[in-house]
Structures are given as structure tokens and as C-alpha cells.
C-alpha positions, -999 to +999 in steps of 0.1 A: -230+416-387-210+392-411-223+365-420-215+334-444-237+309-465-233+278-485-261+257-500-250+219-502-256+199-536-287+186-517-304+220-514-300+224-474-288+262-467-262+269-442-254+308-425-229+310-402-216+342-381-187+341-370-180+352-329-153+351-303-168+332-279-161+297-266-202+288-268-212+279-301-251+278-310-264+258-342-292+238-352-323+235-384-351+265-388-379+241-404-404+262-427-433+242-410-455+254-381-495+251-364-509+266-402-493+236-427-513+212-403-542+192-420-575+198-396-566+162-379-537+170-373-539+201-352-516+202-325-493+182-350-462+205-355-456+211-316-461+171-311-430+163-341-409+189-317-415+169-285-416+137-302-385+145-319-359+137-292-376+101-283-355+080-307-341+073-340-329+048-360-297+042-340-304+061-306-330+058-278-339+090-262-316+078-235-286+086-257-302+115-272-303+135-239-272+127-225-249+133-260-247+168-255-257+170-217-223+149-211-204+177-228-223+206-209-240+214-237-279+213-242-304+204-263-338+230-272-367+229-295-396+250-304-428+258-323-445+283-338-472+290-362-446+294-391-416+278-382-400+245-360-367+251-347-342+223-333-308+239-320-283+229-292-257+251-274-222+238-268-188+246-261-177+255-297-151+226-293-180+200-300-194+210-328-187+179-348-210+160-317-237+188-325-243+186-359-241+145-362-269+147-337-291+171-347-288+157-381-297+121-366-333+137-349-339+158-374-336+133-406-341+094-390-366+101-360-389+073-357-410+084-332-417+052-313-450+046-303-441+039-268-428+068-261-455+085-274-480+073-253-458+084-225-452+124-241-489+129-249-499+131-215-472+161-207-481+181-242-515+176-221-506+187-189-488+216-211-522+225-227-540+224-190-515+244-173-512+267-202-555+272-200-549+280-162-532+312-173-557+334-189-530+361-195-510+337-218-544+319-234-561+352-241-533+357-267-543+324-284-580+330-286-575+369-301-554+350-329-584+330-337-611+358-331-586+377-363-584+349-379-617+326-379-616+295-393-580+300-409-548+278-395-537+309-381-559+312-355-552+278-341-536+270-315-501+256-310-506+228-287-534+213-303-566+193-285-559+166-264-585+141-283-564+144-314-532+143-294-543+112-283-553+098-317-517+104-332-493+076-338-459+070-351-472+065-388-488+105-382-457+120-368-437+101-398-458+115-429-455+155-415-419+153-411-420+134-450-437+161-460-421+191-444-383+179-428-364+183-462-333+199-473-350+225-494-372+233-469-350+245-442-316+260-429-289+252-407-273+278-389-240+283-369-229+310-343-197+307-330-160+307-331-157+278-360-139+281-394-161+280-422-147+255-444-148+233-412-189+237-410-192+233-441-174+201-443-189+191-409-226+200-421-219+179-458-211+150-435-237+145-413-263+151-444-245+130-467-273+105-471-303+128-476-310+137-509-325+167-528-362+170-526-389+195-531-415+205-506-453+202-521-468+230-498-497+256-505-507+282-478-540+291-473-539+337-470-559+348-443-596+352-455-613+391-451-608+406-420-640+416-402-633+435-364-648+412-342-659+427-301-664+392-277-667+386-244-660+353-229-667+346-190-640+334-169-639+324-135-607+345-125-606+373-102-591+396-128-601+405-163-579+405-191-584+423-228-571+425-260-575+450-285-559+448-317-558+441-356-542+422-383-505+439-390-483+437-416-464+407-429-428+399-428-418+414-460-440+446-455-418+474-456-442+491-433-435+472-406-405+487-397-426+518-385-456+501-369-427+482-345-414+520-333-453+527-327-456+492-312-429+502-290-438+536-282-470+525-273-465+496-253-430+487-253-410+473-222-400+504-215-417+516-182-422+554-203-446+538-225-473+559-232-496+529-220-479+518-190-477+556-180-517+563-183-526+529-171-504+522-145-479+547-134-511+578-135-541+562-126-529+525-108-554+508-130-529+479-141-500+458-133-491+445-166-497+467-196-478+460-232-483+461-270-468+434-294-466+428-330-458+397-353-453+395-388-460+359-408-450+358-441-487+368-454-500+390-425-493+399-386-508+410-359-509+437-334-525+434-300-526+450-265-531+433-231-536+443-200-554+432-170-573+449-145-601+447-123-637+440-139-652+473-126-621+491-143-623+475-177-641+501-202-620+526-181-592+510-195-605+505-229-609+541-232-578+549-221-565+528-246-584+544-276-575+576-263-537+567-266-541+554-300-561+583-312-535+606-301-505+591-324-537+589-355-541+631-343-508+644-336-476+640-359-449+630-334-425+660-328-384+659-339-379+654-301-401+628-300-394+613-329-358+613-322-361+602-283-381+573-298-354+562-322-325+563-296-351+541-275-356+514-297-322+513-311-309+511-272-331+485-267-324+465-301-283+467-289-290+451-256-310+425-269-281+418-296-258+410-268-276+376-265-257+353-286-283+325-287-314+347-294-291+363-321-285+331-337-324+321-336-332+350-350-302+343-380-316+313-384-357+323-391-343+359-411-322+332-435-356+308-439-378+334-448-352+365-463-326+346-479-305+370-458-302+382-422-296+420-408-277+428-384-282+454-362-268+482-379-292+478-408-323+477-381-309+509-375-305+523-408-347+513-414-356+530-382-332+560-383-347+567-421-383+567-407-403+602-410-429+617-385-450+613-417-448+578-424-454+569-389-488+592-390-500+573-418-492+538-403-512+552-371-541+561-387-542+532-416-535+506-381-551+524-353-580+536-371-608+525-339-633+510-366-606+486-377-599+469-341-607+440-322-614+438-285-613+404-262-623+399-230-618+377-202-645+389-176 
């Protein structure tokens, strides 16, 4: 993919890719996330994303909402442990109305107390709805059984006891230490000249200056395998087994993602889903998943089952993994397993906006972003051998975690 970048005289980076189509996506990837909280302020990062359309210095959330709703376009936000993104989606016509916008919330929010008081009680209601769903909270808790005591293993919404101590001062000093220039990117997809973002972008930032983020984050202490059972009162149990992975800039990571997706991929030929589900009937929902931060990652698998079935499962599981850590895949396998992925990786490329979320996080972290054909390039150089020495370095059974909901 082709891309362009610029980095104005106040330090903010811009990437744009160019497209054909009459939807244009752009917005800030901010290098702040759930670990750069203080312990007070957990919970903190995903509160600055809501609180962030209420109001700024010369808008009301009012006019916030409807300045791209009147135009058909839309507004999005969200959190991570890593990164904050703030984007909108518009016909490529009103991109000038975009960028002064985003550029308002993003720099001059003033996060009125008022509104606050009003937004707390939904990020509640998020939290409780979100701890009604033990298939979505058991992700949550594995990160912090990894990753004890460590910002990494907390969770994104925070706790509604510090939610409701934050005020507008709170919300005020993480974006001062976080929301600058040199700290972030804005990216563009879309059918726009460059010169014209570029000139559009300088405008809109034209009275924030150049300033330095003073951040340190904590690595990930020693990772111990922890096994824990926590009773829950649902009629199906759910697990997790998995480890710490590699980080972002990892070049091993390339071939734990084909094994990720080999084992457990959203292919319904997944070794997983084929001798939990489609053999034996033992699951619904089967899947492996990997994520790389800039310092670590993790692998998991869920599923969910009945209690009666669960060490079943679990050594169904373990059998699967011991078989890639065994058995060197074959050219035929290797091979059907690269067209998969690849497949899979061009579909997903179809989707404009996810493309230019993606742009935007590669160009935060990388300095750069990869199209698809270079994906391709990393997967299509990957050896049976490498692979059999990621399995048994990742999969090794000693090395794993396991969660359970019972």
C-alpha cells in the first residue's frame, strides 16, 4: 500500500493513503492506554475517551455530536491498554469539518464536571454489563493472572469507586501529560490530495506547540505459570489457557500469528474447533488470539463448555498443542496454511476503516505501516522449522496458564 507522511514543525506525524473512494477516515492514535495510568487513576484512559466528546473550549457536546452527524458522517473513539484512538468517518468532501473538530476535542477538551457526573454512571453500567459476560471478562482477568501486579493486567474500564472520585482537574492533567504532538499521529484514508491534508492538518494545530512526553513504562515483571479457578454462578464454564507472547517488534511474531491461526483461527478447519466442536460436540465457541504490546503479548485460548466437560477439553487442548511442539508441519500443510491466512488477511484489507486504524497504530509504534503485500512476504518466507521452534519455545505445557470460570 502507498502511503505518505509529513511531521509538522510542531512534532505531530501525519500518514495518509491515498483511496478511490468517496468515504474518507482520519483521526489521532494517542501513545497512551490502561498501563501509563497512576494506581488512582485506573480506569483513567477509557474515562478521557468518553469524556472527550463532552465539551471544549468553544463547543458543548451538543455541537460536538451533531458537527459531523449533520454531514452523515460519525464520530468513534476507543481504548486500549497501549493506545487511545479518536477518528471520524465522512464523506471525503468534509474533511476540512473533520480535522478542525477532532483537533478541537483532542487539544481544548475541558471535560466539564457536569457532564461527568452524568457519563460516570454509563462507564458504570459499561463495567456491569461487561461483568455479566463471563466470556468477555475471563479475557480481562487471564491478563492480570499473566501479568500480576503490573498495569498490564488491569483492566480497561477501571473501578467504579475511583470513577466516581475523578473530576475535571484529573481528566485535565492525563491528557497534559499524554495528548501532545510528539506523542501521537494523525492519519488520513481517503481520496484527498496531500498537500491539501497537510495544509488542512497545519491549520487546525496551528496553536499547539512542540512538547515532549515525560513517560517511563514499567516491563512486565517474571513470568510465573499461574492454574486458578474462580467460581461463578453461570451455567457454563469458560477457560483460558495461555502464556505471555511476543512483542510488537518481535520478529517471531510473524510465525506464532500462522500457529495462532492454525490453531484457533476463525476458520471453521481449525485444528481446535475441529476436535472440540465439529468431532466431539464439546463446544460452541472455540478460538485462539494473540496480542503484541510494545514490550510483550499474549496468547490465550477460550472456549466454553459444560463443567462436567472441562478437563476433557483441557486435554484436548494440550493434545493439539503438543502435536504442532511433535510434528514439523508438512509442505502441504505448511503451504495450505499460508494461502489461509493470506486469504484471510485480503478480505480483512477490504475494510477501509479498519485499514486506516490499523495505519494509524503501525505509524505510532513502527514509524511505518505494511501493507498487505509485505504481511505476505513475512508469512510466505516462514519455514516448517521456524514454526517448530516457536511451538515448542510457546507451547511448551510447563510454560502455560489455565483460568477457569466454574
Amino acid at each position: 500500500m502507498s502511503y505518505n507522511t509529513f511531521t509538522l514543525s510542531n512534532g505531530l506525524r501525519i500518514i495518509h493513503a491515498p483511496n478511490l473512494s468517496k468515504v474518507a477516515y482520519c483521526g489521532f492514535a494517542v501513545d497512551a492506554g490502561t498501563r501509563d495510568e497512576y494506581e488512582q487513576e485506573q480506569g483513567m484512559a477509557h474515562f478521557v475517551e468518553h469524556l472527550i466528546f463532552k465539551g471544549t473550549e468553544k463547543r458543548h457536546a451538543w455541537h460536538i455530536l451533531n458537527r459531523m452527524e449533520n454531514v452523515g458522517g460519525d464520530l468513534n473513539a476507543y481504548t486500549n491498554k497501549e493506545e487511545t484512538v479518536i477518528y471520524s468517518a465522512f464523506l471525503a468532501e468534509h474533511f476540512p469539518r473533520a480535522v478542525e473538530l477532532l483537533a478541537d476535542i483532542v487539544f481544548h477538551s475541558t471535560f466539564p464536571q457536569h457532564e461527568i457526573d452524568k457519563e460516570v454512571e454509563v462507564i458504570i453500567d459499561e463495567i456491569q454489563s461487561y461483568e455479566d459476560s463471563p466470556s468477555e471478562l475471563i479475557f480481562d482477568d487471564f491478563e492480570e493472572l499473566i501479568f500480576p501486579n503490573h498495569p498490564l493486567g488491569r483492566n480497561i474500564l477501571g473501578k467504579p469507586e475511583l470513577l466516581r472520585q475523578f473530576t475535571s482537574r484529573n481528566a485535565l492533567e492525563f491528557t497534559a501529560r499524554f495528548y501532545k504532538t510528539t506523542n501521537m499521529v494523525f492519519f488520513v484514508q481517503g481520496n484527498i490530495d496531500f498537500k491539501k491534508v497537510i495544509r488542512t492538518v497545519e491549520k487546525a494545530v496551528s496553536d499547539i506547540s512542540l512538547s515532549e512526553t515525560n513517560r517511563q513504562r514499567i516491563a512486565p515483571f517474571t513470568y510465573i505459570p499461574q492454574t486458578l479457578t474462580i467460581n461463578k454462578d453461570t451455567h457454563q464454564a469458560h477457560v483460558m489457557i495461555g502464556s505471555r507472547g511476543y512483542h510488537a517488534y518481535d520478529e517471531k511474531r510473524t510465525g506464532l500469528y500462522l500457529l495462532n491461526n492454525i490453531l484457533g483461527g476463525p476458520g471453521m478447519n481449525s485444528r481446535l474447533n475441529l476436535a472440540l466442536r465439529e468431532r466431539r460436540g464439546l463446544v460452541y465457541n472455540v478460538e485462539a488470539n494473540l496480542t503484541s504490546y510494545t514490550d510483550t503479548g499474549v496468547f490465550c485460548i477460550y472456549f466454553g463448555t459444560d463443567t462436567e466437560d472441562v478437563d476433557h477439553c483441557i486435554r484436548l487442548v494440550h493434545k493439539e498443542l503438543k502435536k504442532l511442539r511433535d510434528n514439523k508441519l508438512t509442505g502441504a500443510q505448511l503451504t495450505a496454511a499460508k494461502k489461509q491466512i493470506i486469504g484471510q488477511i485480503g478480505v480483512a484489507s477490504d475494510n477501509f476503516e479498519n485499514n486506516a486504524l490499523d495505519m494509524g497504530k503501525a505509524f505510532l509504534h513502527y514509524g511505518k505501516f505494511e501493507g498487505p503485500g509485505e504481511v505476505f512476504k513475512r508469512i510466505e518466507a516462514l519455514t516448517a522449522e521456524q514454526l517448530l521452534e516457536i511451538a515448542n519455545e510457546m507451547f511448551a505445557e510447563e510454560y502455560l496458564s489455565t483460568l477457569v470460570y466454574s
